[in-house]
DRENLO-919010 format. One record per residue (C-alpha): residue number from 1; residue in one letter; chain; x, y, z. Coordinates in steps of 0.25 Angstrom, whole numbers. Layout:
% residues N
NUM_A_A_X_Y_Z
...
END
This chain:
% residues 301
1_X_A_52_-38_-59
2_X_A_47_-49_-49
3_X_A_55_-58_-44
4_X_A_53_-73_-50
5_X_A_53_-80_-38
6_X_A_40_-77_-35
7_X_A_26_-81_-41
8_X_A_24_-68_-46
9_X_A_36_-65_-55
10_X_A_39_-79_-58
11_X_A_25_-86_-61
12_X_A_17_-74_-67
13_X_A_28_-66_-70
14_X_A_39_-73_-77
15_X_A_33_-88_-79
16_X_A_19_-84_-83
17_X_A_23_-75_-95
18_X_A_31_-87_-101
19_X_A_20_-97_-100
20_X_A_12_-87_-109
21_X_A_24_-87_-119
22_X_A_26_-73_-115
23_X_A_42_-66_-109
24_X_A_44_-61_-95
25_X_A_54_-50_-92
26_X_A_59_-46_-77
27_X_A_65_-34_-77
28_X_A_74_-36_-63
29_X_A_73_-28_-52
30_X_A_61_-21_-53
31_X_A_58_-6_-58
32_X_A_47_2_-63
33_X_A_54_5_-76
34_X_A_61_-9_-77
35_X_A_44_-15_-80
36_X_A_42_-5_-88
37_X_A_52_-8_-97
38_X_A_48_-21_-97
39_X_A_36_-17_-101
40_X_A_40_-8_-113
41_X_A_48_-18_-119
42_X_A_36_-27_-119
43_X_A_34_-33_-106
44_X_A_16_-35_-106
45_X_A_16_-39_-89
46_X_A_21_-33_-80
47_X_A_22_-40_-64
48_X_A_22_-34_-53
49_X_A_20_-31_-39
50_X_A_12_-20_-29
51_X_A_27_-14_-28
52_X_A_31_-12_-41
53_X_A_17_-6_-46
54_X_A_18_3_-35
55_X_A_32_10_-40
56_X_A_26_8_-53
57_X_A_17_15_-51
58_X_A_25_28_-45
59_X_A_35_28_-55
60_X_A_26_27_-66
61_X_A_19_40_-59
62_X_A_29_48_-64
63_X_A_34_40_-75
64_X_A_24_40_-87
65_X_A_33_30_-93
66_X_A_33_20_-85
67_X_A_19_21_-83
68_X_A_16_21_-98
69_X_A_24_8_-99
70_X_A_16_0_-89
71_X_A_3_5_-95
72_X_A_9_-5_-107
73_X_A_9_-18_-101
74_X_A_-1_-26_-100
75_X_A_-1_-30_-88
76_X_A_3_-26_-75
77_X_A_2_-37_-63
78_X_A_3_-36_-49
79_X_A_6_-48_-38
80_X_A_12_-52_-25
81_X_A_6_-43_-17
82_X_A_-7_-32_-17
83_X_A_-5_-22_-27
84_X_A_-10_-9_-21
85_X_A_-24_-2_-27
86_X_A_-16_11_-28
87_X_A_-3_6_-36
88_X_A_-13_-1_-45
89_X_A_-20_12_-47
90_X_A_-9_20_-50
91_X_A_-2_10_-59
92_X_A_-16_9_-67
93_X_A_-15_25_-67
94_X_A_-1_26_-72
95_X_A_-2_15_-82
96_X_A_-16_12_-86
97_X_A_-14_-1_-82
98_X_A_-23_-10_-70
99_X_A_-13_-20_-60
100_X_A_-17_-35_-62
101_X_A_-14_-39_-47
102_X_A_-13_-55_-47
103_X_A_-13_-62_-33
104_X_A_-4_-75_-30
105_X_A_3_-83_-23
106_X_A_16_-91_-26
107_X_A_6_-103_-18
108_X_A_-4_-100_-29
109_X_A_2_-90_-41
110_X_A_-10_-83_-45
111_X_A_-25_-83_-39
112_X_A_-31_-70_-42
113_X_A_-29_-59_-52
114_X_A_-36_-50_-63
115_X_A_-33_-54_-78
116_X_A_-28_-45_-88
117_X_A_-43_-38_-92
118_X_A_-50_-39_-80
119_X_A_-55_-28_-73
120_X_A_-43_-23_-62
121_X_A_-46_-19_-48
122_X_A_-35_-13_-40
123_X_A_-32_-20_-25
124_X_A_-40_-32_-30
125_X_A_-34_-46_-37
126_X_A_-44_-56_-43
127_X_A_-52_-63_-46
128_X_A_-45_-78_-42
129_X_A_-39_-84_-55
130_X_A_-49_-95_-61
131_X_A_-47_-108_-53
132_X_A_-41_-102_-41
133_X_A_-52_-99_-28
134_X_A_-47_-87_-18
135_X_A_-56_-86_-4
136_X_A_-52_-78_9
137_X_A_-50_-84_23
138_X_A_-52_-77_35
139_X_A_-44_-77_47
140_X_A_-54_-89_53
141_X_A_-52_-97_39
142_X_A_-66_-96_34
143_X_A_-67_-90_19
144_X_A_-70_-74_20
145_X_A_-82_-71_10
146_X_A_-82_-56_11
147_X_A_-82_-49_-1
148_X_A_-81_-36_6
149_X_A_-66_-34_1
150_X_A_-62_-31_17
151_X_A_-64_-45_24
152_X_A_-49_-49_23
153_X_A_-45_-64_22
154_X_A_-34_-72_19
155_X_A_-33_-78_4
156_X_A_-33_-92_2
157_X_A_-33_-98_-12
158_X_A_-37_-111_-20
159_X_A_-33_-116_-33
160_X_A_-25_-126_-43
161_X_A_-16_-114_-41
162_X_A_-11_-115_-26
163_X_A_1_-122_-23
164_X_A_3_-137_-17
165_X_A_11_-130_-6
166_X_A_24_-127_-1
167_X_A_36_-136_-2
168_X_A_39_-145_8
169_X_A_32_-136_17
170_X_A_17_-145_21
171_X_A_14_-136_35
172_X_A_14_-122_24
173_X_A_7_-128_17
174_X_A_-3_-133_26
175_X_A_-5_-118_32
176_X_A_-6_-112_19
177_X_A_-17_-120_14
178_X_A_-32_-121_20
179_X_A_-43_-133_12
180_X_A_-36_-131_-3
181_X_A_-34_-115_0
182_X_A_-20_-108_0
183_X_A_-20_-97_11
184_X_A_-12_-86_4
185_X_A_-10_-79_16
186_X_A_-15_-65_8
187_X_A_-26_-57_14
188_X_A_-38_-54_5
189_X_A_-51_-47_3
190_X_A_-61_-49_-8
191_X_A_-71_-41_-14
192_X_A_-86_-47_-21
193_X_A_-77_-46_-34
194_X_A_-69_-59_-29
195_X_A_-56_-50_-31
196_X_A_-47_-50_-18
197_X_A_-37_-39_-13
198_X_A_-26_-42_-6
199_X_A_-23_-35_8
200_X_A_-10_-43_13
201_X_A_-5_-54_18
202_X_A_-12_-62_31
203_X_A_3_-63_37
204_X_A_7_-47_34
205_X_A_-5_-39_30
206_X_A_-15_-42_37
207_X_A_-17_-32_50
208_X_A_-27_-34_63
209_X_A_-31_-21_67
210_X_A_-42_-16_75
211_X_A_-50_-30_74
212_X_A_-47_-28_57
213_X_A_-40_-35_49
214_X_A_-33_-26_38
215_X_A_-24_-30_25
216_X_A_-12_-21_25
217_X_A_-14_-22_10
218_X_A_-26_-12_10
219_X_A_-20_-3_19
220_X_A_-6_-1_10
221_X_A_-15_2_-2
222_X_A_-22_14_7
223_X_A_-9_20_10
224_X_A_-3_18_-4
225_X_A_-14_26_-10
226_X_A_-9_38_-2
227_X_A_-2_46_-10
228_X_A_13_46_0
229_X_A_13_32_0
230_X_A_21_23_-9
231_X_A_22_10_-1
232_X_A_17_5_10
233_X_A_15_-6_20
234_X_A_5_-10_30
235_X_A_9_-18_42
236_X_A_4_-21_55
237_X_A_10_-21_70
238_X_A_2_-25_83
239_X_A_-5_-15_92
240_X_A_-11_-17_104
241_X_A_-25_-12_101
242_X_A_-27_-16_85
243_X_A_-19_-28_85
244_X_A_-12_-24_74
245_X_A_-10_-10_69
246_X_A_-9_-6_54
247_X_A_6_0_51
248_X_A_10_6_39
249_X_A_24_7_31
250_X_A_22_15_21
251_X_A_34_22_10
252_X_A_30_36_5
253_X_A_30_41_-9
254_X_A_45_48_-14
255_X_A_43_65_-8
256_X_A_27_61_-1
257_X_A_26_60_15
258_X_A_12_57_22
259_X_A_11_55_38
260_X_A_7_42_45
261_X_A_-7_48_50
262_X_A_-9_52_34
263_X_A_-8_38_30
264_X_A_-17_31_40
265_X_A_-29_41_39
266_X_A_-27_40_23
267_X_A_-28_24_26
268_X_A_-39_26_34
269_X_A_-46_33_25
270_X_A_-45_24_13
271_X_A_-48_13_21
272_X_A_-54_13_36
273_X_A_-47_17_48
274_X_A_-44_4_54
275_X_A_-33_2_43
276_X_A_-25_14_44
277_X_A_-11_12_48
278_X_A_-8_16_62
279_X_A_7_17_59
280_X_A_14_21_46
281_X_A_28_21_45
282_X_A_35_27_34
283_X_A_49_19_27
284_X_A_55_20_15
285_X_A_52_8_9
286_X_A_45_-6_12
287_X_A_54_-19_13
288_X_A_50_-27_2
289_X_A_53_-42_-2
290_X_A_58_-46_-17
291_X_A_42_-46_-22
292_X_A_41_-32_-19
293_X_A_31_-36_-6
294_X_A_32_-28_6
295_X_A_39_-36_21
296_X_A_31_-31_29
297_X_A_37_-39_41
298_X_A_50_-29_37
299_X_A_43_-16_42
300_X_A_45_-13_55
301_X_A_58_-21_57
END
């Protein structure tokens, strides 16, 4: 069900099974019921993104069917964008089945991702693939060698995979590359494992606060753990005294309600106080591009 314009559907999705002799279905516009039907007629893959795991994973809460039908394949993958720990968890509950979430860029096609049989860890993508090199950058450009899993920086990657650059376009391509590295613009942690987890991108999700700097990323997850919550998005918007002040959209769960206050104290505890929201605004659904991504310059228009 992803569009073939991008990396994602085209390359691993739709070319990659033919170079492996195997068939490729898209079912169209996409549906929880229209993969599974895929997959009971035989389909072994299933691609995806953060989006469409998460309504997978509500229907499939009250449809044991279509749960039982993904617990089939044999494979379920997740790109594009960060899946959520607590949509990985449910669909692993439902289905029995762990999300291999890859990381790429259509600049790089794939640098890092689990294979099928390794041990899965929800919220984390790794380790690199054999033969490319991934390192962060800090916001004065020397490398970030924490392994603490909070020091943020920006990913930057290496490798026979990474593009030349872009077409007629040599100042882009200047900018974007640094010494042989690509800056992917992507925002990242890492832990001792070498695993990353994404918190956002450098140019939307990454929020001065209070003298902090804070991945949007980590802070949807929190509030999609609570129960009322069944999207969310995290932005931020300038205050005099932080700098930036963390602001979140969020869209409740069909005949569920929760106050604003609820949400930022139960940020607050899952995290630390300093990334609570200190505004939440309730909508009825977030504006979204073809690959399911949120426009987060949209809210608030």
């Amino acid at each position: 069900a992803l569009p073939v314009f991008h990396v994602h559907g085209l390359i691993l999705g739709t070319l990659g099974p033919l170079r492996r002799g195997g068939s490729s279905e898209h079912v169209g516009r996409f549906s929880p019921s229209a993969l599974a039907g895929a997959v009971t007629r035989g389909a072994t893959m299933v691609f995806g993104v953060p989006t469409m795991y998460g309504r997978i994973a509500r229907e499939a809460a009250s449809d044991s069917g279509l749960a039982e039908a993904f617990g089939r394949a044999r494979v379920l993958i997740s790109g594009s964008a960060a899946l959520p720990v607590s949509v990985h968890e449910r669909i692993r509950e439902l289905t029995g089945q762990s999300i291999l979430e890859r990381y790429g860029l259509t600049e790089t096609l794939m640098n890092a991702g689990a294979r099928l049989g390794d041990e899965v860890t929800p919220g984390r993508v790794g380790p690199p693939l054999p033969g490319v090199e991934v390192k962060l950058i800090g916001e004065d450009g020397a490398p970030v060698d924490a392994t603490d899993d909070e020091t943020i920086g920006e990913l930057a990657v290496r490798g026979p995979n990474v593009f030349t650059g872009y077409l007629n376009r040599p100042d882009a391509t200047e900018e974007a590359m640094r010494d042989g590295w690509f800056l992917t613009g992507d925002m990242a942690t890492r832990d001792q494992s070498g695993s990353l987890r994404l918190v956002g991108r450098k140019s939307t999700d990454l929020i001065k606060s209070g003298g902090y700097r804070i991945g949007a990323g980590e802070i949807e997850g929190a509030l999609l753990e609570h129960p009322a919550v069944a999207e969310v998005a995290v932005t931020a918007k300038p205050d005099e005294d932080l700098g930036e002040r963390i602001v979140a959209w969020v869209v409740l769960e069909s005949g569920q309600s929760a106050e604003p206050d609820e949400l930022s104290a139960h940020v607050a505890t899952l995290l630390t106080k300093h990334k609570r929201p200190r505004e939440v605004h309730f909508v009825s659904e977030l504006p979204r591009n073809a690959m399911g991504k949120v426009m987060k310059r949209e809210l608030g228009k």
